[in-house]
mmCIF entry with sequence, helices, sheets and N, C-alpha, C, O atoms, coordinates in Angstrom:
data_MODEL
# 
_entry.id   MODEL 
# 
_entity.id                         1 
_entity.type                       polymer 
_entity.pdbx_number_of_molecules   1 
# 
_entity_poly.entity_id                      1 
_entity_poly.type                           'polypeptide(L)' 
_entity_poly.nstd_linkage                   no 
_entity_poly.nstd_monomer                   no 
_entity_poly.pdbx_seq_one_letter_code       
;(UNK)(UNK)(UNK)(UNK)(UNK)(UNK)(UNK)(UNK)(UNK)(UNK)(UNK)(UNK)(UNK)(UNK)(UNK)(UNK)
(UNK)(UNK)(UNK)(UNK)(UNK)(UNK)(UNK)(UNK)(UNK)(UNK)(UNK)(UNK)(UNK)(UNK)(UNK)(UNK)
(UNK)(UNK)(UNK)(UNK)(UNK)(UNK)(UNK)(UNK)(UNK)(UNK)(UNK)(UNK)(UNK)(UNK)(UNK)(UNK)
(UNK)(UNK)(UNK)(UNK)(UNK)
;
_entity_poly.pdbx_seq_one_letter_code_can   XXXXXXXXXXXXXXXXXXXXXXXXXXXXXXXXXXXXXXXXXXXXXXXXXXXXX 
_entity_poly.pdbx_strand_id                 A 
# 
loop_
_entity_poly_seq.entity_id 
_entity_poly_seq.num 
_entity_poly_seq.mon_id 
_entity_poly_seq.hetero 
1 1  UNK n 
1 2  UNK n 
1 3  UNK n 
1 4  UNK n 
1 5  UNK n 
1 6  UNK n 
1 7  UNK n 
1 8  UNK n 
1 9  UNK n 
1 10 UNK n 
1 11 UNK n 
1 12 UNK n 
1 13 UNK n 
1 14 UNK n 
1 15 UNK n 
1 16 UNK n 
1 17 UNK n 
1 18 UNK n 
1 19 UNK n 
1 20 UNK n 
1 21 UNK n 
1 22 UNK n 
1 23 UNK n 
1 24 UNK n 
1 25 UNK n 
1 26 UNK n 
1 27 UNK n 
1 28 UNK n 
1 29 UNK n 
1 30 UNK n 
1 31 UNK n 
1 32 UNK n 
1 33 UNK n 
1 34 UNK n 
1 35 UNK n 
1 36 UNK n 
1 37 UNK n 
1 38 UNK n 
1 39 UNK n 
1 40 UNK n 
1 41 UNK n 
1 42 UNK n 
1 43 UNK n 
1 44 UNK n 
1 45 UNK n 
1 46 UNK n 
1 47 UNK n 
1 48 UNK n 
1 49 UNK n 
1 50 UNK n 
1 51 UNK n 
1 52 UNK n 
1 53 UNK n 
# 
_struct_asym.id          A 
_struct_asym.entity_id   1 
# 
loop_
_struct_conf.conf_type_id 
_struct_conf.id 
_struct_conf.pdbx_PDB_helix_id 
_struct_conf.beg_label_comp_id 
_struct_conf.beg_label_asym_id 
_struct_conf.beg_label_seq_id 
_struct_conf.pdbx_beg_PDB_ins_code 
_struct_conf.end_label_comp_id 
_struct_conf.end_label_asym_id 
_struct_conf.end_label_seq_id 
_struct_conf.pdbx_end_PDB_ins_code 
_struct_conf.beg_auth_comp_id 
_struct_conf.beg_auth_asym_id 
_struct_conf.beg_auth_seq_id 
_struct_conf.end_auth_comp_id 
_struct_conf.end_auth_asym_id 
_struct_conf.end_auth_seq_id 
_struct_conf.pdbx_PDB_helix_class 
_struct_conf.details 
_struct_conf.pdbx_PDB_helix_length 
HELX_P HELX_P1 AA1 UNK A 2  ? UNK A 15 ? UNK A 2  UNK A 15 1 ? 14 
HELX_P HELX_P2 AA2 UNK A 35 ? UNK A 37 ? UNK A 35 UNK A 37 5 ? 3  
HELX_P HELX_P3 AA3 UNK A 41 ? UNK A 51 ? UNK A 41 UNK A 51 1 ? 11 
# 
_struct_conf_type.id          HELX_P 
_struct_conf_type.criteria    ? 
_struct_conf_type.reference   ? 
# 
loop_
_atom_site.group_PDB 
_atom_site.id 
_atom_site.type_symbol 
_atom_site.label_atom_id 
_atom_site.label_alt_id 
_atom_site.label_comp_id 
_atom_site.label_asym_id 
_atom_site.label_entity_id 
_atom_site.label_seq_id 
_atom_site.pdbx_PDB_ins_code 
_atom_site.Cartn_x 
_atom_site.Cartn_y 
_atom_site.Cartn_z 
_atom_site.occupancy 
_atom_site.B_iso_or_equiv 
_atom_site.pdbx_formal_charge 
_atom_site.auth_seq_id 
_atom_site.auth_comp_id 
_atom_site.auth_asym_id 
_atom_site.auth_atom_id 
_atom_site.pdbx_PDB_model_num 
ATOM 1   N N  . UNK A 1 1  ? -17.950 22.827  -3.972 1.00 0.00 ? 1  UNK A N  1 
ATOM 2   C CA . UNK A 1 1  ? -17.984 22.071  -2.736 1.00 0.00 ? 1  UNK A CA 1 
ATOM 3   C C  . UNK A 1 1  ? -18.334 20.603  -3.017 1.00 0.00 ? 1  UNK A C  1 
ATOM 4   O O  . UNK A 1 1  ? -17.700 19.604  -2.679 1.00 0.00 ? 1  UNK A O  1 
ATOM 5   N N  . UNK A 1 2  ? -19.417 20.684  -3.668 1.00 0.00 ? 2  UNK A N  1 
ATOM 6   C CA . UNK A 1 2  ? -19.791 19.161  -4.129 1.00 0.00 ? 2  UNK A CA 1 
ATOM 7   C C  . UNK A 1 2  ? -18.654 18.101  -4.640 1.00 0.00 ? 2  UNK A C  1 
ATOM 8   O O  . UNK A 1 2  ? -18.293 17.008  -4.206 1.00 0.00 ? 2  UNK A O  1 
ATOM 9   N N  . UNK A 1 3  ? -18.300 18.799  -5.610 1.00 0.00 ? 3  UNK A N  1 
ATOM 10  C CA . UNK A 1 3  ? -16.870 18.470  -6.469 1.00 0.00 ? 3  UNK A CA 1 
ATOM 11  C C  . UNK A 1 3  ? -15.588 17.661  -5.400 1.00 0.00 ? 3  UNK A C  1 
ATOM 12  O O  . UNK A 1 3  ? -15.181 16.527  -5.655 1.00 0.00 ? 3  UNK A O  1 
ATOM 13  N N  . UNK A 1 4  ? -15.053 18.530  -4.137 1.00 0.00 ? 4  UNK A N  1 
ATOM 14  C CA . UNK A 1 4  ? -14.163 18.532  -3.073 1.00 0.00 ? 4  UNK A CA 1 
ATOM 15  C C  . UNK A 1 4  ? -14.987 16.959  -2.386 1.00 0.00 ? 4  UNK A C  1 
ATOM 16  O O  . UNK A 1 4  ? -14.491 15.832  -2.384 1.00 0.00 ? 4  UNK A O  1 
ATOM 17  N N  . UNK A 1 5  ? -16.050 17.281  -1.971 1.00 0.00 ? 5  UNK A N  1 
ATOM 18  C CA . UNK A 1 5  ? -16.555 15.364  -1.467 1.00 0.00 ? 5  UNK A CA 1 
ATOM 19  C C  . UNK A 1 5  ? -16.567 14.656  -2.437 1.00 0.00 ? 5  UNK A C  1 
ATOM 20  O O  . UNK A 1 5  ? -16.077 13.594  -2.052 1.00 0.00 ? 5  UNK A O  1 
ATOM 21  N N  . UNK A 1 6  ? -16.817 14.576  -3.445 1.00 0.00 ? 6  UNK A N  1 
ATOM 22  C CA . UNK A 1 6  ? -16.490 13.585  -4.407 1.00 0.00 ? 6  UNK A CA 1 
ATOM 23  C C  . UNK A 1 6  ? -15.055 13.061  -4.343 1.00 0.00 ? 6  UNK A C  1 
ATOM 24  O O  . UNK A 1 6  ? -14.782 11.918  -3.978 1.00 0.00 ? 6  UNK A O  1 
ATOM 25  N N  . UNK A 1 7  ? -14.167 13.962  -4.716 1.00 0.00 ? 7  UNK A N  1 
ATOM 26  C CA . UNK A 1 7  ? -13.007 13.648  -4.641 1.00 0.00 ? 7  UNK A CA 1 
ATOM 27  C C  . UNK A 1 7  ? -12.358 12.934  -3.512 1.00 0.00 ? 7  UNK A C  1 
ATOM 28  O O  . UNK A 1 7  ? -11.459 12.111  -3.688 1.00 0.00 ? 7  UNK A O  1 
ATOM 29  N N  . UNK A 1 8  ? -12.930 13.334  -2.100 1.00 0.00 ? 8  UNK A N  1 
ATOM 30  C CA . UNK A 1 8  ? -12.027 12.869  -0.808 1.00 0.00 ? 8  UNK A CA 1 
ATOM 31  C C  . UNK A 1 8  ? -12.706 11.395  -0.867 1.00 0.00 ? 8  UNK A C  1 
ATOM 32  O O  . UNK A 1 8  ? -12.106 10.378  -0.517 1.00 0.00 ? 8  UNK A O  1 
ATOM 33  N N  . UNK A 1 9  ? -14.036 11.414  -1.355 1.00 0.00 ? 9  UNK A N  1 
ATOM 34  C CA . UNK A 1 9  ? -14.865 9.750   -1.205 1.00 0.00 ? 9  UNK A CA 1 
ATOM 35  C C  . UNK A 1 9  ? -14.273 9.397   -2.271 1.00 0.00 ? 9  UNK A C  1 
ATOM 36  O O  . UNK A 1 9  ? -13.229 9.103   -1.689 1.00 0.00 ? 9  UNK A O  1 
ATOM 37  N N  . UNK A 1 10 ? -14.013 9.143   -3.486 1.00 0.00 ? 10 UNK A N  1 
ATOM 38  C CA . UNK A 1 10 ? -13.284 8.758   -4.484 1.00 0.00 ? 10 UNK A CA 1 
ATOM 39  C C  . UNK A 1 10 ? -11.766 7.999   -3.490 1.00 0.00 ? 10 UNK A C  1 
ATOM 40  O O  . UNK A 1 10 ? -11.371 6.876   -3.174 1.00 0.00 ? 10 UNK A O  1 
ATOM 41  N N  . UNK A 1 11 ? -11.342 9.412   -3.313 1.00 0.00 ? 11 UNK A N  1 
ATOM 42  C CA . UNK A 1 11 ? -9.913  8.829   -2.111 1.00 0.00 ? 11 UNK A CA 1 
ATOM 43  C C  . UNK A 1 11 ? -10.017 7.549   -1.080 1.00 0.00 ? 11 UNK A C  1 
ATOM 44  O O  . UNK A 1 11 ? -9.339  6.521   -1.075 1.00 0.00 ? 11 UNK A O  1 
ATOM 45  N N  . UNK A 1 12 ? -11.071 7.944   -0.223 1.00 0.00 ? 12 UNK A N  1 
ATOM 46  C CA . UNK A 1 12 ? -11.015 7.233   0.570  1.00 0.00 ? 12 UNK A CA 1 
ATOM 47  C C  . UNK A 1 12 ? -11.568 5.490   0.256  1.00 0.00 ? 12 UNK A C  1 
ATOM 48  O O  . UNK A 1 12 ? -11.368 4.483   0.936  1.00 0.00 ? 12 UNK A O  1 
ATOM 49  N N  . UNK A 1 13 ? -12.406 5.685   -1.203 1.00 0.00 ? 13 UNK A N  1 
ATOM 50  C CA . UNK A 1 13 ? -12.850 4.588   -1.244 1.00 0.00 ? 13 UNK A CA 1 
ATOM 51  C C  . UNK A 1 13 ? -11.595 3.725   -2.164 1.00 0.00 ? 13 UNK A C  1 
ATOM 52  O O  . UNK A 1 13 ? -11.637 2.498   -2.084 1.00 0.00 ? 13 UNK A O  1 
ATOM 53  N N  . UNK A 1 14 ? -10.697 4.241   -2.868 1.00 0.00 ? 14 UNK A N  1 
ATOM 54  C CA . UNK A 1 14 ? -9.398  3.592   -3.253 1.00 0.00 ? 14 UNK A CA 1 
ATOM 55  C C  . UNK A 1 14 ? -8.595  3.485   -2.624 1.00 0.00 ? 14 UNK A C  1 
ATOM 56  O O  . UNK A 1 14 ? -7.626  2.883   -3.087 1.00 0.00 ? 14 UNK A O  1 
ATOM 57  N N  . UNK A 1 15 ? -8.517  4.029   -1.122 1.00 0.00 ? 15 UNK A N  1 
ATOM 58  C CA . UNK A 1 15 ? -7.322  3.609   0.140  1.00 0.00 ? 15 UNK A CA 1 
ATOM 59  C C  . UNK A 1 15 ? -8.009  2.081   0.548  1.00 0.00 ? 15 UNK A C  1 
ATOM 60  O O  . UNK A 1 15 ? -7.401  1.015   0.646  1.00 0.00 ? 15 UNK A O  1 
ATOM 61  N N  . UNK A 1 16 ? -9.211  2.287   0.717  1.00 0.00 ? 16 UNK A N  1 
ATOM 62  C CA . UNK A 1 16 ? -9.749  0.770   1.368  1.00 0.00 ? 16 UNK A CA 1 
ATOM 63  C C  . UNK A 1 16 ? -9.616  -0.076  0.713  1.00 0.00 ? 16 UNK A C  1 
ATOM 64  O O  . UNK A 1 16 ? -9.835  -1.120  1.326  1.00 0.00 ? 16 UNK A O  1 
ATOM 65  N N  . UNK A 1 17 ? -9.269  -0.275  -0.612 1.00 0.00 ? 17 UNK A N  1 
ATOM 66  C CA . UNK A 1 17 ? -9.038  -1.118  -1.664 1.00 0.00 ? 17 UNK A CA 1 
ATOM 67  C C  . UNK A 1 17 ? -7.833  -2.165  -1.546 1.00 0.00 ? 17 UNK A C  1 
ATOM 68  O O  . UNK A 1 17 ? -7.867  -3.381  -1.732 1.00 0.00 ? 17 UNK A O  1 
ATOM 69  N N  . UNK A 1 18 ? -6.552  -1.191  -1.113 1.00 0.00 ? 18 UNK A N  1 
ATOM 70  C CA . UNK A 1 18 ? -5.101  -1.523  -0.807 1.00 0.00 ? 18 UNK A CA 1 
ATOM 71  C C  . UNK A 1 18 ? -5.315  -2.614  0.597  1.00 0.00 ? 18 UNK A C  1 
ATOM 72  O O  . UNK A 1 18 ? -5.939  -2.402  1.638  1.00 0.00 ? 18 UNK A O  1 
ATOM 73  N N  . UNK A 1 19 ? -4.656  -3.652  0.228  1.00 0.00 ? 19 UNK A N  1 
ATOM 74  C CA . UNK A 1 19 ? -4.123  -4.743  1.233  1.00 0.00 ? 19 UNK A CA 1 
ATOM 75  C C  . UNK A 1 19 ? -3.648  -4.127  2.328  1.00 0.00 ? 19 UNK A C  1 
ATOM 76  O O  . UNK A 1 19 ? -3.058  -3.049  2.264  1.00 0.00 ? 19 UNK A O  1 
ATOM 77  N N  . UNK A 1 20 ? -3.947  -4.985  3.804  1.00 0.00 ? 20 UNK A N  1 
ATOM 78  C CA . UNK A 1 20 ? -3.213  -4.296  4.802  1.00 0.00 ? 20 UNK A CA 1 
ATOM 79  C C  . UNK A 1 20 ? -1.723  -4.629  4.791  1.00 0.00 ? 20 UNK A C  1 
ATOM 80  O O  . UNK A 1 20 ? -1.370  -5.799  4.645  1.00 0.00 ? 20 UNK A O  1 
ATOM 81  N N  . UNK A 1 21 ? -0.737  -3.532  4.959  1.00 0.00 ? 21 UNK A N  1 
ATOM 82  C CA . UNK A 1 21 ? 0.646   -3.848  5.067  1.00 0.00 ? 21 UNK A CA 1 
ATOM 83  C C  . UNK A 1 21 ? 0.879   -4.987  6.339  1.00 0.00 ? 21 UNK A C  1 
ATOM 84  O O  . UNK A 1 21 ? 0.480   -5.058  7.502  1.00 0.00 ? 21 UNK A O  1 
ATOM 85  N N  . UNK A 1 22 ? 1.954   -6.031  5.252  1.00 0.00 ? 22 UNK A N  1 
ATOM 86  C CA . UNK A 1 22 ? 2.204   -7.119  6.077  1.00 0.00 ? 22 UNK A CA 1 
ATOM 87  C C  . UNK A 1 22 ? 1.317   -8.733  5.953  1.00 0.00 ? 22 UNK A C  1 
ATOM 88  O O  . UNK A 1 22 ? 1.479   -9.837  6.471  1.00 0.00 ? 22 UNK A O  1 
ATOM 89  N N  . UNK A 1 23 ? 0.133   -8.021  4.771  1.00 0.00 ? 23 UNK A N  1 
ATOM 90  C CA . UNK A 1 23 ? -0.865  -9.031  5.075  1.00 0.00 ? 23 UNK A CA 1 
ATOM 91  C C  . UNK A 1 23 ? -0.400  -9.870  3.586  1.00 0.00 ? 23 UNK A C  1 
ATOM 92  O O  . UNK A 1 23 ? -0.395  -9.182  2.565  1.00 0.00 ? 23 UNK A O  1 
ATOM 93  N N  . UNK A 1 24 ? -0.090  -11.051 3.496  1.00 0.00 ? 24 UNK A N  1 
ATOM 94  C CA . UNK A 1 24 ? 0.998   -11.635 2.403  1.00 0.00 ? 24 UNK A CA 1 
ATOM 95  C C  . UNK A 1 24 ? 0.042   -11.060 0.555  1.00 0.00 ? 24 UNK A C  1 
ATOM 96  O O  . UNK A 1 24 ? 0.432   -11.461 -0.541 1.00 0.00 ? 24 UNK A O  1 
ATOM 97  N N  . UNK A 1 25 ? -0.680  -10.491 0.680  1.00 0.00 ? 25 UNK A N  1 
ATOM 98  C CA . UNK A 1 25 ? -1.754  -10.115 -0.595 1.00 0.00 ? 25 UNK A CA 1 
ATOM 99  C C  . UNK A 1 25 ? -0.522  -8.530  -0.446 1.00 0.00 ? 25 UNK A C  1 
ATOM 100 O O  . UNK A 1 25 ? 0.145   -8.093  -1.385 1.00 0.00 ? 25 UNK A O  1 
ATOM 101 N N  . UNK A 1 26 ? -0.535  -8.097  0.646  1.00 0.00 ? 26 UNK A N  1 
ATOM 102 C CA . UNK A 1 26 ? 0.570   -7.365  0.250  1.00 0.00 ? 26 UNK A CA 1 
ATOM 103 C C  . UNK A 1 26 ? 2.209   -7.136  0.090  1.00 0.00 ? 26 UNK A C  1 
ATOM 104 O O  . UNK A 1 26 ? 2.805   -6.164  -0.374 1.00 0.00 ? 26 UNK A O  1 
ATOM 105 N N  . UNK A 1 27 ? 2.701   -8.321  0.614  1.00 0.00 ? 27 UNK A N  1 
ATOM 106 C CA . UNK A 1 27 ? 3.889   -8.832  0.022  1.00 0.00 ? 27 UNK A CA 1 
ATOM 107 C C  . UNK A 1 27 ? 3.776   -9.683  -1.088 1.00 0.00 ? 27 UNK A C  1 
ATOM 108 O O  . UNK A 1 27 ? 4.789   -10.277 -1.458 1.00 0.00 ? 27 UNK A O  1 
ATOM 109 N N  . UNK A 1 28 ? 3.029   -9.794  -1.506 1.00 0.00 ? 28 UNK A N  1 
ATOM 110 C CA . UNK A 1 28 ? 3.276   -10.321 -3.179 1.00 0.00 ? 28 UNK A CA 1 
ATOM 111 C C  . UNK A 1 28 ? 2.542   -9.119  -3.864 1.00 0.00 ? 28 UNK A C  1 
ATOM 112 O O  . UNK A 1 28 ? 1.999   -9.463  -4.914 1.00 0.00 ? 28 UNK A O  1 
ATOM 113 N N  . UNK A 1 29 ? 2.435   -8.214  -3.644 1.00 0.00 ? 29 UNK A N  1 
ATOM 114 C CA . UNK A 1 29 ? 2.338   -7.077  -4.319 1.00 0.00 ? 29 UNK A CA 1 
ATOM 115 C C  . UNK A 1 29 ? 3.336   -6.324  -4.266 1.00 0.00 ? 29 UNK A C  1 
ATOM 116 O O  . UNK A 1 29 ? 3.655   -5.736  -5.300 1.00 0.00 ? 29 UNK A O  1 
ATOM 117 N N  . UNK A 1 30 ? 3.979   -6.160  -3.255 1.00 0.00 ? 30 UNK A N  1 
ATOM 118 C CA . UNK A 1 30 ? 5.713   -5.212  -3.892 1.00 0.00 ? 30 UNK A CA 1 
ATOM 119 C C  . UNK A 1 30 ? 6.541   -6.477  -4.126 1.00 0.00 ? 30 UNK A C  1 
ATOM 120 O O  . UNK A 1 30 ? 7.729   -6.392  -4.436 1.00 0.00 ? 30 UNK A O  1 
ATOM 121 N N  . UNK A 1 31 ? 5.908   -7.668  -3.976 1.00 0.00 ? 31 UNK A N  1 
ATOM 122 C CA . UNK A 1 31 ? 7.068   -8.569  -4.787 1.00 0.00 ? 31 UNK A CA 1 
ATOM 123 C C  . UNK A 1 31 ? 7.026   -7.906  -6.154 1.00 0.00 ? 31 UNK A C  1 
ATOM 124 O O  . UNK A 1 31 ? 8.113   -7.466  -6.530 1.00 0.00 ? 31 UNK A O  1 
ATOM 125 N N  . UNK A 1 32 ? 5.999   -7.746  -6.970 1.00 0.00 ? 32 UNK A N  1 
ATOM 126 C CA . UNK A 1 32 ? 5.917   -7.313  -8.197 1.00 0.00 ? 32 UNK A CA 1 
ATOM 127 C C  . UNK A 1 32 ? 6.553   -6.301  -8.532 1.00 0.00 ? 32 UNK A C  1 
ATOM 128 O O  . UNK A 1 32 ? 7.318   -6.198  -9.491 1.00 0.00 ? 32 UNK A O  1 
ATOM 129 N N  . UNK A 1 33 ? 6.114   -5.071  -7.336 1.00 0.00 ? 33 UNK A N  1 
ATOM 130 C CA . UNK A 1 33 ? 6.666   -3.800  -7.512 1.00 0.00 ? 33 UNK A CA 1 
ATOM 131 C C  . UNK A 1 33 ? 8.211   -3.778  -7.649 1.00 0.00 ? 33 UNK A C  1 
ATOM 132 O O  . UNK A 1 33 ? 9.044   -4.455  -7.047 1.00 0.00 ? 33 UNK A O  1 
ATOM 133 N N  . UNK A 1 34 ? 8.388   -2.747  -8.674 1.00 0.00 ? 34 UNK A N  1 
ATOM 134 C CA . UNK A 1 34 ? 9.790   -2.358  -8.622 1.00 0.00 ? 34 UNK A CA 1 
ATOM 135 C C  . UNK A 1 34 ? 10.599  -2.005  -7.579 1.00 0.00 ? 34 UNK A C  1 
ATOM 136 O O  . UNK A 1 34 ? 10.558  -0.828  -7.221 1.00 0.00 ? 34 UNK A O  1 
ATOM 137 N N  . UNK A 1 35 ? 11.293  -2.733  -7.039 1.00 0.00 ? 35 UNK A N  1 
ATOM 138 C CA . UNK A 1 35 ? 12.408  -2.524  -5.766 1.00 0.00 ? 35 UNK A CA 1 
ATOM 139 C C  . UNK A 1 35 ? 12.677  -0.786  -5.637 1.00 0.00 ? 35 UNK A C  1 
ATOM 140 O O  . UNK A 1 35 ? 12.629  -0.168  -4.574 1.00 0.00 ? 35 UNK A O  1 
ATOM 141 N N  . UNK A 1 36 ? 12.942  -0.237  -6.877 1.00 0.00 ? 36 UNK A N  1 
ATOM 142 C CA . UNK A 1 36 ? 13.412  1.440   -7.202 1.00 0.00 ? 36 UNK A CA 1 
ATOM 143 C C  . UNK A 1 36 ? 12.477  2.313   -7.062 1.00 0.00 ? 36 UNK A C  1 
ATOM 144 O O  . UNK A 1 36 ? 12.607  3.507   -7.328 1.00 0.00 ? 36 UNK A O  1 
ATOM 145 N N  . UNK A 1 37 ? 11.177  1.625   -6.511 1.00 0.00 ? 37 UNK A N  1 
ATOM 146 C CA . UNK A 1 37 ? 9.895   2.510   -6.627 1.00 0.00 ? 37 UNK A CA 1 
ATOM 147 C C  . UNK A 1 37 ? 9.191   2.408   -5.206 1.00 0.00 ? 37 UNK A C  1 
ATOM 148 O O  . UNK A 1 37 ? 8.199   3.053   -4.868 1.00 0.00 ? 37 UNK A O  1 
ATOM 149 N N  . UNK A 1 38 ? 9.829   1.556   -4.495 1.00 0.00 ? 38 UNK A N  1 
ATOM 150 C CA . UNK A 1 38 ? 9.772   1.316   -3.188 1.00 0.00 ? 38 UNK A CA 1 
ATOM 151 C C  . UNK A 1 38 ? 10.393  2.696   -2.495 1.00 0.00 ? 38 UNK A C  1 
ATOM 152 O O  . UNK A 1 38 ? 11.405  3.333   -2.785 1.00 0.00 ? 38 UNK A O  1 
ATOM 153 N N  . UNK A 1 39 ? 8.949   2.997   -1.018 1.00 0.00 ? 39 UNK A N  1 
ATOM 154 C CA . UNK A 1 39 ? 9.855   3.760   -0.322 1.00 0.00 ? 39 UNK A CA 1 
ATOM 155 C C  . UNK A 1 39 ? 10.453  3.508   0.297  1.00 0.00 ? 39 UNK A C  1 
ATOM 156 O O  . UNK A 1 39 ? 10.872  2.373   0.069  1.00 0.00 ? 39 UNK A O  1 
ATOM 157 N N  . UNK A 1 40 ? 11.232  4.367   1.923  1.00 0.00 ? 40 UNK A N  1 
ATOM 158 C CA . UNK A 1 40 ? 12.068  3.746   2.474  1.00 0.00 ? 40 UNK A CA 1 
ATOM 159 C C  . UNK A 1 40 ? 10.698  3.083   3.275  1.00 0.00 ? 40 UNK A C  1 
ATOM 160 O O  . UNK A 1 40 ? 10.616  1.859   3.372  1.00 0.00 ? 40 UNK A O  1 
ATOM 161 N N  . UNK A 1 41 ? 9.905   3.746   3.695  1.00 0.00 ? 41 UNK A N  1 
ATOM 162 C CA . UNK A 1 41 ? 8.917   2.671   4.632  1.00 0.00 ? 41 UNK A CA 1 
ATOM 163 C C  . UNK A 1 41 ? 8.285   1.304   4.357  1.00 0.00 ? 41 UNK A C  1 
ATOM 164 O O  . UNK A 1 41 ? 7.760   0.482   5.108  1.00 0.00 ? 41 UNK A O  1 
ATOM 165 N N  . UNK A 1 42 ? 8.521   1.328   2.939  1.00 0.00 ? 42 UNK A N  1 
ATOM 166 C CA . UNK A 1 42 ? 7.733   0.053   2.193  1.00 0.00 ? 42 UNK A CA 1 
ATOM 167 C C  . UNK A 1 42 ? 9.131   -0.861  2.216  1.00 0.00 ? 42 UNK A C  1 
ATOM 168 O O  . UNK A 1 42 ? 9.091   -2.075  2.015  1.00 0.00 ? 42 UNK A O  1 
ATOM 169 N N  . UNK A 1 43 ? 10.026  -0.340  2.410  1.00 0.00 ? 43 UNK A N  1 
ATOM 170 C CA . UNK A 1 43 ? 11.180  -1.271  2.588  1.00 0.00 ? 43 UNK A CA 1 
ATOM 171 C C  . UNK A 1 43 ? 11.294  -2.133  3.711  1.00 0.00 ? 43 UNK A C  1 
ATOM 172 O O  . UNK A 1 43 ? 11.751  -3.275  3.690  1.00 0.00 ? 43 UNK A O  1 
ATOM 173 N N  . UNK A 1 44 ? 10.743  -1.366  4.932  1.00 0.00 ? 44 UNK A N  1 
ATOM 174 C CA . UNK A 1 44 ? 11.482  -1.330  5.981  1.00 0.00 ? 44 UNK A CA 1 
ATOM 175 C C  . UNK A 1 44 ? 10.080  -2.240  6.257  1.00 0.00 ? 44 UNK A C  1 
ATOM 176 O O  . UNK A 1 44 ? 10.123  -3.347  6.795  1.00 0.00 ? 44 UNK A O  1 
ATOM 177 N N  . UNK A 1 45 ? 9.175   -1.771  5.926  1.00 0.00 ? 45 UNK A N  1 
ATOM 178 C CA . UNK A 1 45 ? 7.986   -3.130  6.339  1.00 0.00 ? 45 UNK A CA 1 
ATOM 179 C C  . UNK A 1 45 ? 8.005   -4.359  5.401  1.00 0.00 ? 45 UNK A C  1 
ATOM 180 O O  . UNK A 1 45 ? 7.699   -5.441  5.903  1.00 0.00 ? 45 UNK A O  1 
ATOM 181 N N  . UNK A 1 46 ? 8.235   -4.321  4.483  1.00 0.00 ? 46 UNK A N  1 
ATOM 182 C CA . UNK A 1 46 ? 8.734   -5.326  4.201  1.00 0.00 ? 46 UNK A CA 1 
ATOM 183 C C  . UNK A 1 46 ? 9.458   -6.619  4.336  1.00 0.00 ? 46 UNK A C  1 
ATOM 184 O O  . UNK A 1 46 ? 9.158   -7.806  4.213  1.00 0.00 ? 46 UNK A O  1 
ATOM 185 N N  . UNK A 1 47 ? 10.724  -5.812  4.691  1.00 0.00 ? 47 UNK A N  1 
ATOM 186 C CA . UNK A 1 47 ? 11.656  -6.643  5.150  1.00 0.00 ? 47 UNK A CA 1 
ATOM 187 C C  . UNK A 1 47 ? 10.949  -7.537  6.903  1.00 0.00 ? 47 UNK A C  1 
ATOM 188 O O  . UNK A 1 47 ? 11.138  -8.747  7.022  1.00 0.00 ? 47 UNK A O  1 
ATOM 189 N N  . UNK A 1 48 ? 10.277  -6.831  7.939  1.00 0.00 ? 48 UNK A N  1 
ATOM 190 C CA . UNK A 1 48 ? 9.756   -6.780  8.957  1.00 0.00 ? 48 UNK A CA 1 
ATOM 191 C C  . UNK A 1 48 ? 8.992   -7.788  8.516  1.00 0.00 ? 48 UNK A C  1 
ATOM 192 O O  . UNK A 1 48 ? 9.360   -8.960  8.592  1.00 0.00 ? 48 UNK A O  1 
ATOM 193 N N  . UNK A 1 49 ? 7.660   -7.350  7.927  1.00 0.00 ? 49 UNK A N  1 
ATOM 194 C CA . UNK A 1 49 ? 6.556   -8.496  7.734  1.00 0.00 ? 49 UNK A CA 1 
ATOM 195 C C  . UNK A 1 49 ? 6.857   -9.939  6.949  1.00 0.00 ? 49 UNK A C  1 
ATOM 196 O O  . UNK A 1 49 ? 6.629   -11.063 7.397  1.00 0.00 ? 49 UNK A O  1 
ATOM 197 N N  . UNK A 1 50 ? 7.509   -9.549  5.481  1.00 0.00 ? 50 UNK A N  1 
ATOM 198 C CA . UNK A 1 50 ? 7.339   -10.908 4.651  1.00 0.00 ? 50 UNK A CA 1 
ATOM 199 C C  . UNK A 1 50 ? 8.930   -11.446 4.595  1.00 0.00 ? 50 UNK A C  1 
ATOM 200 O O  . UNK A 1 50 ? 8.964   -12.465 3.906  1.00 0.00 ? 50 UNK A O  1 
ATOM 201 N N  . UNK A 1 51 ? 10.331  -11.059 5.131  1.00 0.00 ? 51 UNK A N  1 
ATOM 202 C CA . UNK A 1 51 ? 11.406  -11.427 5.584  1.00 0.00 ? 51 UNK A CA 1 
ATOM 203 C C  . UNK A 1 51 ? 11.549  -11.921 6.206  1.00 0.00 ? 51 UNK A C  1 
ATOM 204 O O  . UNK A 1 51 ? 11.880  -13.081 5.964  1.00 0.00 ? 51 UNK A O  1 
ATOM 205 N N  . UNK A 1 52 ? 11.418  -11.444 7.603  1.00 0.00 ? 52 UNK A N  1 
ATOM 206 C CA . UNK A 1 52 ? 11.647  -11.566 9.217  1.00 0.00 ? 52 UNK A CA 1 
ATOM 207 C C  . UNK A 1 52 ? 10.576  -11.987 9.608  1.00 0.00 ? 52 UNK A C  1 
ATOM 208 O O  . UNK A 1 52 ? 10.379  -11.275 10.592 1.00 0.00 ? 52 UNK A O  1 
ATOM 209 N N  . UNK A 1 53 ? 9.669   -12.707 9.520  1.00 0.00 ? 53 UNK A N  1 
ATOM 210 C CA . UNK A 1 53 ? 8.498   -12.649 10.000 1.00 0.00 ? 53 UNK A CA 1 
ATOM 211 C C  . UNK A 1 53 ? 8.618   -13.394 11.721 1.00 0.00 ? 53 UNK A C  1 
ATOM 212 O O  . UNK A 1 53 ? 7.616   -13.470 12.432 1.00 0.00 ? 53 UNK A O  1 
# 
């Protein structure tokens, strides 16, 4: 049991880490990223936030 909270706090404390989508710290981070490693949602915000703005 102990083990299982570690892990989800481990999780949750490396989600808070990630830039908010849209926020330009995260469009110059899939600038980097490989286009082929992109999903379709990281596409589609993409294009939305740091394209079209």
């Amino acid at each position: 049991m102990k083990n299982i909270l570690l892990a989800v706090f481990a999780c949750l404390i490396l989600n808070a880490c990630a830039p908010k989508v849209g926020s330009p710290e995260w469009c110059e981070k899939m600038e980097k990223k490989s286009k082929g490693d992109w999903t379709a949602n990281e596409a589609k915000d993409y294009a939305k936030h740091c394209i079209f703005k």
